[in-house]
C-alpha positions in Angstrom: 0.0 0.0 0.0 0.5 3.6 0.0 2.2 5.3 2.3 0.2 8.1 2.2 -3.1 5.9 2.0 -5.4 5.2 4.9 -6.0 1.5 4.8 -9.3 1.0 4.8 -10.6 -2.6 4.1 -11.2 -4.8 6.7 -13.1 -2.1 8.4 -15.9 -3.3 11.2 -18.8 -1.3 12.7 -17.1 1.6 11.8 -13.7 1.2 13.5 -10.8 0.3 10.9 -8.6 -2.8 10.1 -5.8 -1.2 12.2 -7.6 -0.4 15.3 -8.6 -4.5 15.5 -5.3 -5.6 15.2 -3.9 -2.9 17.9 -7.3 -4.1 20.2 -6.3 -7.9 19.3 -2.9 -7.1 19.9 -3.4 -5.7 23.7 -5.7 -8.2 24.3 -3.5 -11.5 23.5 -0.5 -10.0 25.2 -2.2 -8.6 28.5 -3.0 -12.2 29.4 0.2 -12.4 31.0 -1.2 -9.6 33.1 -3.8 -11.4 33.9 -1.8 -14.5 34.7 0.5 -12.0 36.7 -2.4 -11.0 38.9 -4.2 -14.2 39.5 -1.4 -15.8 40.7 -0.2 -13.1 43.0 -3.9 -13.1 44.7 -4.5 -16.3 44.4 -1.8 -17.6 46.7 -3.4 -15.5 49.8 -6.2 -18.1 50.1 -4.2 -21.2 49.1 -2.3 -20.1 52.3 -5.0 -20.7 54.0 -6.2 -23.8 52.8 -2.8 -25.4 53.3 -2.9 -24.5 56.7 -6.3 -26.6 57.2 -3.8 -29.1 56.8 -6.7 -31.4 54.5 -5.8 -32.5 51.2 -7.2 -35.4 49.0 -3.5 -35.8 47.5 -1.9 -36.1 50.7 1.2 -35.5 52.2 2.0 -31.7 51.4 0.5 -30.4 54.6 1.1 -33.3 57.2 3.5 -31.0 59.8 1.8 -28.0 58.5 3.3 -24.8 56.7 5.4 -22.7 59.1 6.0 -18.4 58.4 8.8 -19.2 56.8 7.5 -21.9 54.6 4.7 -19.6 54.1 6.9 -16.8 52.9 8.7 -18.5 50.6 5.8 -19.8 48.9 4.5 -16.2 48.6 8.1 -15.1 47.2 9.2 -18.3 45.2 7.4 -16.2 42.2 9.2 -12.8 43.1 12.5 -14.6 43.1 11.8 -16.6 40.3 10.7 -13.3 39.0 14.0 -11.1 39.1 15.7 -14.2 37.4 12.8 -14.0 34.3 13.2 -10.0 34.5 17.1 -10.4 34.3 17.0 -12.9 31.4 13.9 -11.2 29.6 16.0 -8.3 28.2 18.6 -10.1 26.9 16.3 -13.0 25.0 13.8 -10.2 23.7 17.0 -8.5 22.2 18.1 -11.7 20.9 14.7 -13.7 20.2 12.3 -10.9 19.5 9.6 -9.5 21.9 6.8 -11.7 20.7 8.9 -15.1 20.8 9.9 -14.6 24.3 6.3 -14.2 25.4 5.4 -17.3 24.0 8.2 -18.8 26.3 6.9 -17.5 29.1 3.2 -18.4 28.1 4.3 -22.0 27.9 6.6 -21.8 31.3 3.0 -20.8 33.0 0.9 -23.6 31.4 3.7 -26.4 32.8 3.9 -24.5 36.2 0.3 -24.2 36.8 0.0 -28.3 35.9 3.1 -29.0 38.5 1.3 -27.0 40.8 -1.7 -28.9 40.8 -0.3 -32.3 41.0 2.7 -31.3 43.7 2.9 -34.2 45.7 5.4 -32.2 48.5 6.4 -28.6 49.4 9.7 -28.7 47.3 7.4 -29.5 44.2 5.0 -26.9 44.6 8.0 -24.4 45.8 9.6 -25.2 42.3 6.3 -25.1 40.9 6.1 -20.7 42.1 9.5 -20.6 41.5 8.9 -21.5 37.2 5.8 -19.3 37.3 8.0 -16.7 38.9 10.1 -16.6 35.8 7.6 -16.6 33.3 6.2 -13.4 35.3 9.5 -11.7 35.0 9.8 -11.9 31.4 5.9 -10.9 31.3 6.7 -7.3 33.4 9.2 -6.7 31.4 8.2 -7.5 27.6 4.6 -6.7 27.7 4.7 -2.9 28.1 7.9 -2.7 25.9 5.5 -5.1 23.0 2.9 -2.6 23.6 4.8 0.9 23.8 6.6 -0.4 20.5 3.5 -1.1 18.2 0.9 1.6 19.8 0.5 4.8 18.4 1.8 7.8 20.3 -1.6 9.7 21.1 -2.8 5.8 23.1 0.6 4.6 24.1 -0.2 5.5 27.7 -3.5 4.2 27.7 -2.8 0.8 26.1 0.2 -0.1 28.0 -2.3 1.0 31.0 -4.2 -1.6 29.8 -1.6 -4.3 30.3 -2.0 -3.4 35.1 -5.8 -3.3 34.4 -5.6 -6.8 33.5 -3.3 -7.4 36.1 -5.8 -6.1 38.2 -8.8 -8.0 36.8 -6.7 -11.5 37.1 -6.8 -10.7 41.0 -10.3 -10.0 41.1 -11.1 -13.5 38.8 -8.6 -14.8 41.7 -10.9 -13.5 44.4 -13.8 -14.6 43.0 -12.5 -18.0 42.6 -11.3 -18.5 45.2 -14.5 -17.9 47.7 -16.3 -21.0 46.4 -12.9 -23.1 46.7 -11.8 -22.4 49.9 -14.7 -24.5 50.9 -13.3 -27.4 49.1 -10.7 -29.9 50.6 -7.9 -29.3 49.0 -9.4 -26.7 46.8 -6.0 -24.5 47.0 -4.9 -27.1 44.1 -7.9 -26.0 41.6 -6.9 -22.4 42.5 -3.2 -22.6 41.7 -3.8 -25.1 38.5 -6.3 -22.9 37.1 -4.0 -20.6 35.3 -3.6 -23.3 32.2 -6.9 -21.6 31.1 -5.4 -18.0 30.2 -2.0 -19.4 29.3 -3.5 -21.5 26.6 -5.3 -18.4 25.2 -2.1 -16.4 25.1 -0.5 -19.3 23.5 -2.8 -19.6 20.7 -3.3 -16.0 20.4 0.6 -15.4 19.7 0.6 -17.6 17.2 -1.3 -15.0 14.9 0.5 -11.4 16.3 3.2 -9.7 14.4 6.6 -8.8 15.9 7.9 -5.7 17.2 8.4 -3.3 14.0 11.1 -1.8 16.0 13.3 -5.2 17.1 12.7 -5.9 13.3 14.0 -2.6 12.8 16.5 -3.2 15.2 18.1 -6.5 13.2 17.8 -5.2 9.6 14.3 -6.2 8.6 13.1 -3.1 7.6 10.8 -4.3 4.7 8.8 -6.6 7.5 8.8 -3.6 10.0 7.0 -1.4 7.4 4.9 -4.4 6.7 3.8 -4.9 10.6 3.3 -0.7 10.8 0.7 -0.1 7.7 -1.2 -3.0 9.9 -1.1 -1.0 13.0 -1.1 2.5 11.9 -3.7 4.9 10.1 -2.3 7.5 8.2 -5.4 10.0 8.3 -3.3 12.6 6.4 0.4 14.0 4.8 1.7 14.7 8.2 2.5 11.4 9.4 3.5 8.0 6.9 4.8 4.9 8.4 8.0 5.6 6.0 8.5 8.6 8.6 8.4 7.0 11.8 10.7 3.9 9.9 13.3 6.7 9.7 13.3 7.7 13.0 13.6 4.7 14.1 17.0 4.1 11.7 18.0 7.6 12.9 18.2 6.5 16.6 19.9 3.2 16.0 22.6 4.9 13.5 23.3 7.5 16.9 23.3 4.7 19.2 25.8 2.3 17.3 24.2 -0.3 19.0 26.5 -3.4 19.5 24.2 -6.0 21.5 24.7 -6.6 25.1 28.0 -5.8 26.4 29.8 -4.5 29.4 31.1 -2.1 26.6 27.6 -1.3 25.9 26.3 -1.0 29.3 29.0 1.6 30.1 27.9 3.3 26.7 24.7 3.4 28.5 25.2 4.9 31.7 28.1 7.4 30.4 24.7 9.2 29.3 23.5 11.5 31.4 19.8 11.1 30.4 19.8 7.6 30.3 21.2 7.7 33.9 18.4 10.2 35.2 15.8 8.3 33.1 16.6 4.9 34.6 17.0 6.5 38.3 13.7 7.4 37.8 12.3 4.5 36.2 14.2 2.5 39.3 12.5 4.7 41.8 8.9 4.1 40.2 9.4 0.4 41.3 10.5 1.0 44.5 7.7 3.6 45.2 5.0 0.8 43.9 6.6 -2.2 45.8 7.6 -0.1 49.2 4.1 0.9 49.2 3.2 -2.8 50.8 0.9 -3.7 47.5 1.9 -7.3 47.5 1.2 -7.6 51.4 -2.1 -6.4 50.1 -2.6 -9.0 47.3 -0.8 -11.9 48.8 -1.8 -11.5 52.4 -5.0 -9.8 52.1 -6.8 -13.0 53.5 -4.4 -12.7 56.4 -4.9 -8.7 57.2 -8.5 -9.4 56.7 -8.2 -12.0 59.3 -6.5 -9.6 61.7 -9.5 -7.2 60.9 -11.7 -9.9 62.2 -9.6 -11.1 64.8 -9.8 -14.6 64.0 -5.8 -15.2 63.0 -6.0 -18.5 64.5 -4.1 -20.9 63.1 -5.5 -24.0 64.8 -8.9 -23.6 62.7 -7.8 -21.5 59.4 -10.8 -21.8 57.9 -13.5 -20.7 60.4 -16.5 -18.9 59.1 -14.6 -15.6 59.9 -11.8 -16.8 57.5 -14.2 -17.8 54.6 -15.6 -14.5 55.2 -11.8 -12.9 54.9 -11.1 -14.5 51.6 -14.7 -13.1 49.9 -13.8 -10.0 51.0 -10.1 -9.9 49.3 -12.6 -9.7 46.5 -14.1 -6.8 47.5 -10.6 -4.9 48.1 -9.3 -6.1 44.7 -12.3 -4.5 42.6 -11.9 -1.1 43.9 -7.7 -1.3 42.5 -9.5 -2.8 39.4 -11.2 1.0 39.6 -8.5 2.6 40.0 -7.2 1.2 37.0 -9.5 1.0 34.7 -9.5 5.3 35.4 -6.2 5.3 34.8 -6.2 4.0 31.7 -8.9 6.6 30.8 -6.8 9.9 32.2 -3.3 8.5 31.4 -3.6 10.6 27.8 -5.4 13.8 29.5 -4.0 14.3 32.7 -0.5 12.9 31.8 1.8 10.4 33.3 3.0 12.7 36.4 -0.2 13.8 38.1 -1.7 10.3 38.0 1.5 9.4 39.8 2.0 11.5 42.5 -1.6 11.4 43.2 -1.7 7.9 43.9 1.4 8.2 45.9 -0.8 11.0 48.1 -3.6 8.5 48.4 -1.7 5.8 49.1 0.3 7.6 52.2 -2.8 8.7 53.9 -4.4 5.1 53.6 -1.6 3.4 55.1 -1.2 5.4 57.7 -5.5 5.1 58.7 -5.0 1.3 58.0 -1.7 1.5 60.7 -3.9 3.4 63.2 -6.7 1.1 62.5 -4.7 -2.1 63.9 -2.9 -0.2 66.8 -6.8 0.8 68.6 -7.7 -1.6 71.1 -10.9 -3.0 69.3 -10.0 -3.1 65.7 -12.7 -1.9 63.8 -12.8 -4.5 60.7 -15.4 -1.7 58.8 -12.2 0.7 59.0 -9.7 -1.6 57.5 -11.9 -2.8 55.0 -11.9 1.0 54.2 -8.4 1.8 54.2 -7.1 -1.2 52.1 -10.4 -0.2 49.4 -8.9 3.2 49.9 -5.6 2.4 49.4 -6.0 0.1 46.5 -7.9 2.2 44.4 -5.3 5.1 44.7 -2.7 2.6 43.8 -4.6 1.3 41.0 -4.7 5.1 39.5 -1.0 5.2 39.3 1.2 3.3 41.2 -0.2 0.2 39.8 0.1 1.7 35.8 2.3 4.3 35.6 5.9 2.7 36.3 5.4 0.4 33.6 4.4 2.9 31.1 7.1 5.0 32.4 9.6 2.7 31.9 8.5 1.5 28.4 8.7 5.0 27.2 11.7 7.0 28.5 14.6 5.1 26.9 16.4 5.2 23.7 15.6 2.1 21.8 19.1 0.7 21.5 19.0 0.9 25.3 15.3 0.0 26.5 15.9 -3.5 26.8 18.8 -3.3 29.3 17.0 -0.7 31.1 13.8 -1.5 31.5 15.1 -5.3 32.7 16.8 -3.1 35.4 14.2 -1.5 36.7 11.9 -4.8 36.5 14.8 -6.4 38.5 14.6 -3.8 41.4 10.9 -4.2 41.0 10.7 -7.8 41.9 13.9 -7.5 44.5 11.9 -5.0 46.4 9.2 -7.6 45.9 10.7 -10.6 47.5 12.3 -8.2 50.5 8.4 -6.9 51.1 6.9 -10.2 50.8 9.5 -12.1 53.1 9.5 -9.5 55.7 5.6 -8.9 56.5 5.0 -11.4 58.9 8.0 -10.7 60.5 7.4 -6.7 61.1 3.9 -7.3 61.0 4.4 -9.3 64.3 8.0 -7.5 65.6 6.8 -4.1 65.1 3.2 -4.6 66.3 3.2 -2.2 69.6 1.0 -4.3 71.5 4.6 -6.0 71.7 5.6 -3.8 74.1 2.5 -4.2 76.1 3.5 -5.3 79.7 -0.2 -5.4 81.1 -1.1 -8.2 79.2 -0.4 -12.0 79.9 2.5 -13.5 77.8 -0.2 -15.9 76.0 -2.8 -12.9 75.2 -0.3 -10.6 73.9 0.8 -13.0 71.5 -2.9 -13.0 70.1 -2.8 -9.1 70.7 0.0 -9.2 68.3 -1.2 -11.0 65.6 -4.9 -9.0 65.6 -2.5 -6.0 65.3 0.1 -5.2 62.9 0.3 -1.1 62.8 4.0 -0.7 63.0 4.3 -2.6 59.8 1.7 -0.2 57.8 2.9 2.7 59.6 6.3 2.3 58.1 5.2 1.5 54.6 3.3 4.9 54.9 6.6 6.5 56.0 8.4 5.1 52.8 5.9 5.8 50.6 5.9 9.7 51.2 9.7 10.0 50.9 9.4 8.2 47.1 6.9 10.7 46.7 9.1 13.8 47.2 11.9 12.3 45.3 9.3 12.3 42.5 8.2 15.3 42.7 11.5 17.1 41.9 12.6 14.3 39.5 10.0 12.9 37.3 9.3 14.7 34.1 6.1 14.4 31.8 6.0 11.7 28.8 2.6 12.4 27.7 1.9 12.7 23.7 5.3 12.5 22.8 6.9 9.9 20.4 9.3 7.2 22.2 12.1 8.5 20.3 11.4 11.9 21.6 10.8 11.1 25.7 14.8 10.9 26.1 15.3 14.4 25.6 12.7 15.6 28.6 16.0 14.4 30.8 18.6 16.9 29.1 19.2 18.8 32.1 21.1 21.8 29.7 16.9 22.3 28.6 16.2 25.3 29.5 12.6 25.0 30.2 13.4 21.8 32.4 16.4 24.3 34.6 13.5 26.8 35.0 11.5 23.9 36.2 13.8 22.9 38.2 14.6 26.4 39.9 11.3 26.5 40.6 11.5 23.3 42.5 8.5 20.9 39.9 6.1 21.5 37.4 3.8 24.4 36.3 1.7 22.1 34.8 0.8 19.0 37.4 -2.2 21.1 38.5 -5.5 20.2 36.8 -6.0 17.7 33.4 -5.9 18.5 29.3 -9.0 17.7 27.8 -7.2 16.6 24.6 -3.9 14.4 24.3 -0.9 16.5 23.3 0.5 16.1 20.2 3.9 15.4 19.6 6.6 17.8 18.9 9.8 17.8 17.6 12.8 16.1 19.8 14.8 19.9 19.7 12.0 21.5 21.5 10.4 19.2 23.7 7.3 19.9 25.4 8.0 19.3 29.4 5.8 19.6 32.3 8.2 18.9 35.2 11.6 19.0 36.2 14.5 16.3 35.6 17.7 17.1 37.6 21.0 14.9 36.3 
């Protein structure tokens, strides 16, 4: 075809051949999301069900599951994870983005089906361990897939759509699992489950194009021109497929890419944009891990137990802890909210204010969660209500936003090796969160230090009341935010070869910025999607300091 020519055939009700194959595309790809967020939720009420200690397999829960046992089975997937999000950048440089999904679409199949049939702890351990991996590669590819074939004016929003499945995969968790936990041994149906949306991703890759830019990338210009005029409409003279081709050349002839390298990693961080891009892509993780989310997702049965006060581990699965589990289902709809209006204000109100918002929201709902547990009579309506609170400001950025981010603000000749950094320190802080909760949530309880109670009550006391723990997430959770403030510039509406340059610190819009300590734009939303500019006078609305 033309380059100049809309495509029009294939057209259906009204929307055209290229917006299916972007809607297909986002679909197929975001059920690693999905697979993401199941099994993080799901795991909460297996927990639980282990503990009942009745299984018609027998043998995995004859001593029982001890904290320890408990927390590695929670962060077997993180650290499987950083070891997927290590290896992900280098094989989607090497393989292509779209054949390392399918990898890690068939590492989940065979992980859910070892899950199932794990006949000991050490099986099902290895079992979140493989499904660990295939998450990694999933974090880290997905937005990158996305971000690469979208359109400019819905990059945001699509890659957006990649944490509201996420979201929805722990609410399809929830749901399933409130019928199951009933069952004896009906942890085993929750965690085998996931074949069901790995076999759709499977089959759906099968029919997706690769990344036009990896093609681009290794020489394979004709097929990346190919893959664009079936994702792009060219509406009029001002944009043709042949144009963003050239950019894309032009960025790669700069870079003098030469694969991965220590050579090429020091090329990397000699930049000084680079380096401020990737601190603050690092920092978004932190800020959305440190925030306590997967004590949320993986423990919400637990807290919810607390809430309840019956965290008793010699009947697990009392009416109060059925009760626990349906409402983890309740918490995760309101971050599947916050999502789904994050992917609907990602293009108006821009990448920044959705951010630091959420960070606001998130502060202010730990700490009422912390004070919640430290009152004598917990009040389980007031937990209920900070964690719904919480999650839904987390879902409006924290949960989005770093991914997009990170998919975004590096060069293309450096994106892999960056964002598999910054998915690395995601899933580190993830495993140091999820090991640790039960720990603080017990050692920094202050009913600890409670000497008018006898030594057997206050050991209840403690368990019924975790503040300390929520209370320091709350803590760390503001300081990310004022780091952000002064360092995270906005990305919205311009081209990925254009988002580098909003971290050249010799701007002179960003030093004004910066002199006057953020953005003069992070008050208020557009009402229409900026449109891209030239990379020599980019369009800013915060400051970036190197």
């Amino acid at each position: 075809p033309s380059a100049s020519t809309p495509r029009e055939e294939g057209s259906c009700c009204g929307i055209s051949a290229q917006k299916w194959t972007v809607a297909k595309l986002v679909l197929t790809v975001t059920m690693g999301g999905l697979l993401l967020g199941y099994d993080t939720a799901v795991i909460s009420a297996a927990l639980i069900g282990m503990r009942a200690r009745k299984d018609p397999f027998h043998g995995l829960e004859d001593d029982g599951l001890s904290n320890f046992q408990q927390a590695w089975l929670v962060t077997g997937a993180s650290t499987g994870a950083i070891a997927g999000a290590c290896l992900s950048g280098w094989l989607s440089d090497r393989l292509g983005r779209r054949c390392n999904l399918m990898i890690s679409a068939v590492i989940f199949l065979v992980a859910s089906i070892v899950m199932f049939f794990a006949p000991d702890y050490e099986t099902l351990l290895c079992g979140r361990l493989a499904v660990g991996l295939a998450v990694g590669c999933c974090c880290m590819v997905v937005p990158v897939y996305i971000a690469e074939t979208a359109p400019a004016n819905l990059r945001g929003s699509l890659v957006t759509v990649n944490t509201v499945m996420i979201v929805f995969g722990q609410v399809v968790s929830a749901l399933v699992n409130c019928p199951l936990a009933r069952v004896v041994g009906g942890w085993r149906y929750m965690l085998g489950l996931g074949v069901f949306p790995a076999l759709v991703m499977i089959v759906g890759l099968l029919f997706l194009p690769e990344s036009p830019r990896w093609l681009v990338q290794k020489g394979r210009s004709e097929e990346a021109l190919q893959v664009l005029h079936s994702l792009r409409e060219e509406l009029d003279e001002t944009y043709t497929v042949q144009d963003e081709i050239q950019a894309i050349r032009q960025q790669l002839m700069e870079s003098q890419d030469d694969g991965w390298s220590c050579q090429k990693l020091s090329q990397i961080l000699s930049d000084v944009r680079i380096r401020s891009a990737l601190a603050v892509g690092c920092v978004l993780h932190l800020a959305q891990q440190i925030s306590g989310i997967n004590t949320m997702m993986c423990y919400s049965a637990n807290i919810l137990q607390s809430g309840n006060g019956s965290a008793d581990e010699e009947n697990p699965l009392d009416p109060n802890a059925i009760e626990a589990i349906c409402l983890s289902a309740v918490t995760a709809t309101a971050n599947l909210i916050g999502n789904l209006l994050a992917m609907c204000f990602a293009e108006r109100c821009g990448r920044r204010v959705l951010m630091l918002g959420s960070l606001s929201g998130a502060c202010v709902s730990l700490f009422v969660l912390g004070f919640a547990f430290h009152t004598p009579r917990v009040n389980e309506l007031v937990v209920v209500a900070s964690m719904m609170t919480f999650l839904l400001s987390y879902g409006c950025g924290l949960a989005p936003m770093p991914w997009t981010v990170n998919a975004e603000i590096y060069p293309l000749y450096a994106r892999s090796i960056c964002v598999s950094i910054a998915t690395g320190v995601n899933w580190t802080m993830n495993v140091i969160v999820s090991l640790t909760f039960l720990y603080l949530g017990e050692n920094m309880s202050t009913y600890r230090w409670k000497d008018d109670l006898p030594m057997e009550d206050r050991e209840k006391e403690i368990k019924n009341h975790p503040d300390g723990v929520f209370l320091l997430y709350s803590v760390l959770t503001a300081l990310c935010g004022i780091w952000l403030w002064f360092k995270m510039p906005e990305t919205q509406g311009l081209t990925l070869e254009e988002t580098i340059d909003q971290f050249d610190s010799q701007n002179p819009v960003l030093r004004q910025n910066a002199a006057d300590g953020g953005s003069a734009e992070v008050v208020g939303c557009s009402n229409v999607a900026a449109t891209p500019v030239p990379s020599s006078a980019p369009r800013v609305a915060s400051a970036v300091g190197s």
